[in-house]
N, C-alpha and C positions, 0 to 999 in steps of 0.2 A: 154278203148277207150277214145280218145282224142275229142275236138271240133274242131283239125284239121284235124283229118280222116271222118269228117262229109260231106266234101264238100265245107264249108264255106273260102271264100275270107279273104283274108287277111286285112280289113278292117272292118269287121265282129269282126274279129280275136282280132284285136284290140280293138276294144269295149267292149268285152265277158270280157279280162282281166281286163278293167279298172272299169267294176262291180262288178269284185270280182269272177265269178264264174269258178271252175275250170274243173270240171269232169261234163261233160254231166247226165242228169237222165234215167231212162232205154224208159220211153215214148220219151226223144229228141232222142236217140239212134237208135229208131225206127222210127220216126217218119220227120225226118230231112231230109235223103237220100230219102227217098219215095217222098215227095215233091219236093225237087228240081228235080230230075226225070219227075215231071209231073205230076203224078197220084192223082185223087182224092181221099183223104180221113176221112176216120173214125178213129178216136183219142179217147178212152177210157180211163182215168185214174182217181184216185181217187184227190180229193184236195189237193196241196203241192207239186205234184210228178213234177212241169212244164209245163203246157202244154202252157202256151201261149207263152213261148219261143222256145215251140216246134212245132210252127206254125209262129210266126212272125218273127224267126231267116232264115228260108227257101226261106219263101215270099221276106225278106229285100233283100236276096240274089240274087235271081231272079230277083229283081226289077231293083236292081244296074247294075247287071250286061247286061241288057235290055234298061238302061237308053239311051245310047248313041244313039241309035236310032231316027232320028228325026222324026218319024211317032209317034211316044208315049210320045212327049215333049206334055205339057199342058192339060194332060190329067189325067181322075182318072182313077188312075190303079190295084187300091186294096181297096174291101170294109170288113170290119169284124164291124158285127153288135153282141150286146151282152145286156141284158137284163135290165140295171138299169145303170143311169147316174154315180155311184161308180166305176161299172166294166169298165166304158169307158173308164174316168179320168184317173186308174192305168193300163190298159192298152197301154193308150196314157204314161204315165210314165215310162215307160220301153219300149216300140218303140223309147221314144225321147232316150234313155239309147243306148240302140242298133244301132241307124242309127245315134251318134255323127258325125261318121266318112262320112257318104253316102249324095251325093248331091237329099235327097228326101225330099219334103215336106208332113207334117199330120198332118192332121186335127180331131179334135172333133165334134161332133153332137149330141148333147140332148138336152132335155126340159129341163126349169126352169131357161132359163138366156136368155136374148137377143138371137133372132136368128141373127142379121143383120152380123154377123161375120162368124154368119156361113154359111148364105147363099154366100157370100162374097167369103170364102175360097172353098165352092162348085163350084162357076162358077168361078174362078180363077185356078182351075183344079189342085188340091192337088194332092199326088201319092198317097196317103192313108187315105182312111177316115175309123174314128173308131166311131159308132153310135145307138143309141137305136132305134129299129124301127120305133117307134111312133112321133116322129119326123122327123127323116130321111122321113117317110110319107108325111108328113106334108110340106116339103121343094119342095122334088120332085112334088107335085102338083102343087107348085107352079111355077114349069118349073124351079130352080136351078140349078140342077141336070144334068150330063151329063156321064153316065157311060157304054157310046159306045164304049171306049176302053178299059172296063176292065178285067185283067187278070186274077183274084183270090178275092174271091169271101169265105169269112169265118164264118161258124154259132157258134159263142162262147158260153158255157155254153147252149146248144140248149136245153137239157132236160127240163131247167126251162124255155127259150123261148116259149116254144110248153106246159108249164103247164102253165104259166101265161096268155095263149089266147092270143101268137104275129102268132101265123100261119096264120090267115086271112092278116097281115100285110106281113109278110117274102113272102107269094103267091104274093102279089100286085107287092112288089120289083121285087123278081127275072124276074116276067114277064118283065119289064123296064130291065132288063140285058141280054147281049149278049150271045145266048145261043153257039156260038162255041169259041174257043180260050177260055174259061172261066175252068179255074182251081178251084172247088170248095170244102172245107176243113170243117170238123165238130168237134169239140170235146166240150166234155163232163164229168162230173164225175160219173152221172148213165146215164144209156140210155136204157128205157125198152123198151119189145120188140117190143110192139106196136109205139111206138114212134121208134124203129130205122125203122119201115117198111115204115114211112115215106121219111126216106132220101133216097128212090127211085126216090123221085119228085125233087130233087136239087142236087145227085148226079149222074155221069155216072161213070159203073163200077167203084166204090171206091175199095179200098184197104183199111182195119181193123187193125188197130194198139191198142189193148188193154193189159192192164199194171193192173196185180193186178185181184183178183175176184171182180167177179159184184156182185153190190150191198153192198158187206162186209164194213165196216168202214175203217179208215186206220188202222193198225197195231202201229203204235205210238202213237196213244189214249190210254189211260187209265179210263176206260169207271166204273160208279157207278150209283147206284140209292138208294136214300135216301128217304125212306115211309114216307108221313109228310101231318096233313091233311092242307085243303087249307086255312084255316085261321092262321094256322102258316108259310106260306110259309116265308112269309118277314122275321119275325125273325129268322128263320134258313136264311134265306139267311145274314142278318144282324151276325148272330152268325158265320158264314165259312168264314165271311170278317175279322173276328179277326188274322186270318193264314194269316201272312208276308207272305206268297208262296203263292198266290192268290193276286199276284203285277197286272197282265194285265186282265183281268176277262171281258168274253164278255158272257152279259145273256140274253135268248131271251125270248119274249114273245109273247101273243096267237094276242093280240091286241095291235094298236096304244093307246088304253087309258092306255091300262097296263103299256105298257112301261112309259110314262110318270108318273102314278102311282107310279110304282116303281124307278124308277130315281128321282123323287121327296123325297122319304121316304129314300132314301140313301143319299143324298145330306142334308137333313135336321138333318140324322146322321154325320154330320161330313166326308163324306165317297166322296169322287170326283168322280161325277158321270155325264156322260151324254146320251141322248137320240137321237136313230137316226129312222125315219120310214117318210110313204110317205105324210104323213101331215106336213114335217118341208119344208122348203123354202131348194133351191140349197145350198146358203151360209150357212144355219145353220147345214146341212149335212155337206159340205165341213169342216165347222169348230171343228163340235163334233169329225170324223172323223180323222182330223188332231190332234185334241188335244191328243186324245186316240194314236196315234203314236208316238206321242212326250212326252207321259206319263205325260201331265195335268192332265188328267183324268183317276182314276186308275181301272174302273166298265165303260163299253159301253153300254147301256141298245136297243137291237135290237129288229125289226118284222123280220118276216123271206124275205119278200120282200126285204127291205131296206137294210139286211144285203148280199144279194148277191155281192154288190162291196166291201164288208170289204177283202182287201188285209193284213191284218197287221202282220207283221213278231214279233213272243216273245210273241203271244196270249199265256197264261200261262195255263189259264183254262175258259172254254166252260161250263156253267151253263145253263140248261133248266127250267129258273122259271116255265112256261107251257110249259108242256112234247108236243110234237105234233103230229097230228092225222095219221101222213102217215112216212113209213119209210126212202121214199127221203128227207125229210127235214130234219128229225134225224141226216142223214149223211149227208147231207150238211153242219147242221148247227155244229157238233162235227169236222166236217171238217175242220173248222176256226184256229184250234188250234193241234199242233204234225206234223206241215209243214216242206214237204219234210227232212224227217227223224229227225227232231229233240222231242223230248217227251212233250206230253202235258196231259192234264187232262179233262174228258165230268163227269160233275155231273147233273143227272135227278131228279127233283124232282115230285115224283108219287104220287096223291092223289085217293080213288079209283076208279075215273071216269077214268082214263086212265090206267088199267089195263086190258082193250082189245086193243087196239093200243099197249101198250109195247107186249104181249104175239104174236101180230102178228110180232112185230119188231124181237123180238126175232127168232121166227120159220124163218123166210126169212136172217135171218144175221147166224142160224145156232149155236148160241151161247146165254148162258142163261148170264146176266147182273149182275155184284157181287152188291148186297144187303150190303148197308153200313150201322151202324149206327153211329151218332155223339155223339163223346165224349162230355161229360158236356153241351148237350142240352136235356133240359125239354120238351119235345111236351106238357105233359100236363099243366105245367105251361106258357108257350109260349102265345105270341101277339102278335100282328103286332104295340103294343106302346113301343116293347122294347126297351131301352133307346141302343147304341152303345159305350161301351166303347174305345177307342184306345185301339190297342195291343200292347204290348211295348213287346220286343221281352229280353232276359235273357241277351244275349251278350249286346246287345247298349245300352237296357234302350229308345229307339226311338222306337215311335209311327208308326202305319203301314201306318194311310194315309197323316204323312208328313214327309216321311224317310231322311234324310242327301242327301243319296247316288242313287239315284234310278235305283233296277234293270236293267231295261230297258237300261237305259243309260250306266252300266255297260257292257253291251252287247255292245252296238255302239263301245267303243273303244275297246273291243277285235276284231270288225271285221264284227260285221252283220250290215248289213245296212240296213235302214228304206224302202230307197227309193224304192228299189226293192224287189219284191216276190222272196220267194225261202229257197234253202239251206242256211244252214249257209256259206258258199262259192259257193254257188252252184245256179241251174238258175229257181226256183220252183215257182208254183201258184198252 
């Protein structure tokens, strides 16, 4: 199946090529023709597989092809609200991708920068606004806001929405939105069942589009757990940075101190590291962020909050400094990396306070977790003052964290592109 058997316009069409992507994913496959049809729906798939192209390639469509209309000139006519000012930015990144061609205007909405532009781009009546609730709140009280005309209506990443406590917020919105003519769209990478039984309250009769078992991880992970007690963590983590294949390394922690913590002690080894979580300022995200895509920086040190907008295509490997407490973040956050079918790598490191979270992890994912151990590391002679050597690899004689050539960038010019999520030719988040 083509993305010209999808439905899509030829101006769509256009754009889709000029990203690079060629074969649709099995969630747009699905999920594409339902939408423009009309129908609201539920979108299930795991991280990587597509899904925001396989919601905002529908919508563009609909939009464009509705535009001429002079009842719907000046107006917002699409809202997609999504959990953390990261997931906004890259979703705004790939709408602007997709509607090069389409006379629609989008806007952004979040905390942590000047409102005045965006109040600005609200009552100047954008076609599309992409926004974090908490905000978007915040405007609309202020009488900004006017989404009497809108047609579609999208809950992104909803599981973590409704786990982070935005439900009292998402209630407030939809009441402010028009409840007929409103096309409303959900997707997700888990969605338990208590939380789907809420999309009774913001969908009517949806239609299920789910891709992959629920719950499971993805299939292109390559999933470890390395026993290590907690006063050696750093140095096994410090020890696995010596492996040139461990170029893009995004590792999460339990806390904001941690993460700094550990991004400090990696950086002070020599090791390009930086820290992203909800204590840094807009621009200091935005920069760590970017750096880490452009392979400045070759270690990301995240919270799990913070890392919901990490879009980064070439994540190599996914490290759980602290293992964590519930199974949806495990796959969230191993999620990061083995995007839309490409192989990546999730290493846990398990101390034995988290061997009742991993044994539940396990029984719910249906699969027991292979037990690694690291060659040429001491646990018992280990510290967290172990010095960092550079690895210098046989063939170059070059040090791992200041290579010639760097992976990453090796990838750009075979063809993957930074800018957008997805396949490696393909259309994926």
């Amino acid at each position: 199946m083509s993305f010209e058997t999808l439905g899509l316009g030829p101006n769509l069409l256009r754009s889709i090529e000029e990203v690079g992507y060629t074969d649709p994913t099995p969630i747009q496959q699905a999920a594409i023709p339902l939408i423009i049809e009309g129908s609201d729906l539920i979108g299930i798939a795991q991280t990587g597989t597509g899904k925001t192209a396989a919601f905002t390639l529908p919508m563009l469509e609909t939009l464009e092809r509705l535009t001429k209309d002079p009842a719907r000139r000046g107006k917002t006519r699409a809202l997609v609200l999504s959990p953390t000012r990261e997931l906004v930015v890259q979703i705004h990144e790939n709408v602007s991708a997709y509607a090069r061609h389409l006379p629609l205007k989008v806007a952004n909405v979040y905390g942590g920068v000047n409102e005045a532009p965006q109040k600005k781009a609200l009552r100047g009546g954008v076609d599309l606004v992409i926004a974090t609730p908490g905000r978007l709140m915040d405007l609309m009280g202020q009488g900004c806001a006017d989404f009497s005309g809108l047609e579609f209506f999208v809950l992104d990443e909803a599981d973590r929405m409704l786990d982070m406590g935005f439900l009292p917020n998402i209630r407030k919105i939809v009441k402010d939105l028009p409840k007929k003519g409103r096309q409303t769209l959900l997707f997700s990478a888990t969605l338990s069942r208590d939380i789907e039984k809420l999309t009774k309250e913001f969908l009517y009769r949806p239609k299920t589009v789910e891709i992959g078992k629920r719950i499971n991880p993805a299939e292109t992970v390559r999933q470890c757990i390395h026993e290590v007690p907690k006063s050696a963590k750093l140095s096994l983590l410090k020890h696995l940075l010596h492996d040139n294949d461990l170029y893009s390394v995004l590792v999460f922690t339990r806390t904001k101190h941690g993460a700094d913590r550990v991004a400090r002690q990696l950086s002070k080894s020599r090791i390009p590291t930086s820290a992203i979580h909800s204590n840094r300022s807009q621009n200091q995200r935005a920069r760590a962020l970017q750096d880490f895509k452009d392979g400045k920086t070759r270690v990301l040190v995240a919270t799990d909050i913070a890392a919901r907008g990490i879009d980064v295509e070439g994540i190599t490997h996914v490290i759980n400094f602290d293992f964590p407490p519930n199974t949806e973040d495990y796959i969230h956050r191993i999620g990061r990396t083995g995007r839309a079918n490409s192989q990546g790598e999730a290493i846990s490191f398990i101390t034995p306070e988290d061997h009742g979270p991993l044994r539940l992890l396990e029984r719910k994912i249906r699969k027991t977790i292979y037990r690694k151990k690291v060659s040429g590391f001491n646990l018992s002679r280990s510290s967290s003052a172990t010095k960092f050597k550079p690895y210098k690899s046989k063939e170059s004689g070059k040090s791992s964290h200041s290579p010639k050539k760097n992976p990453r960038n090796r990838n750009q010019k075979s063809g993957n592109s930074r800018r957008h999520s997805g396949q490696r030719r393909s259309s994926g988040r």
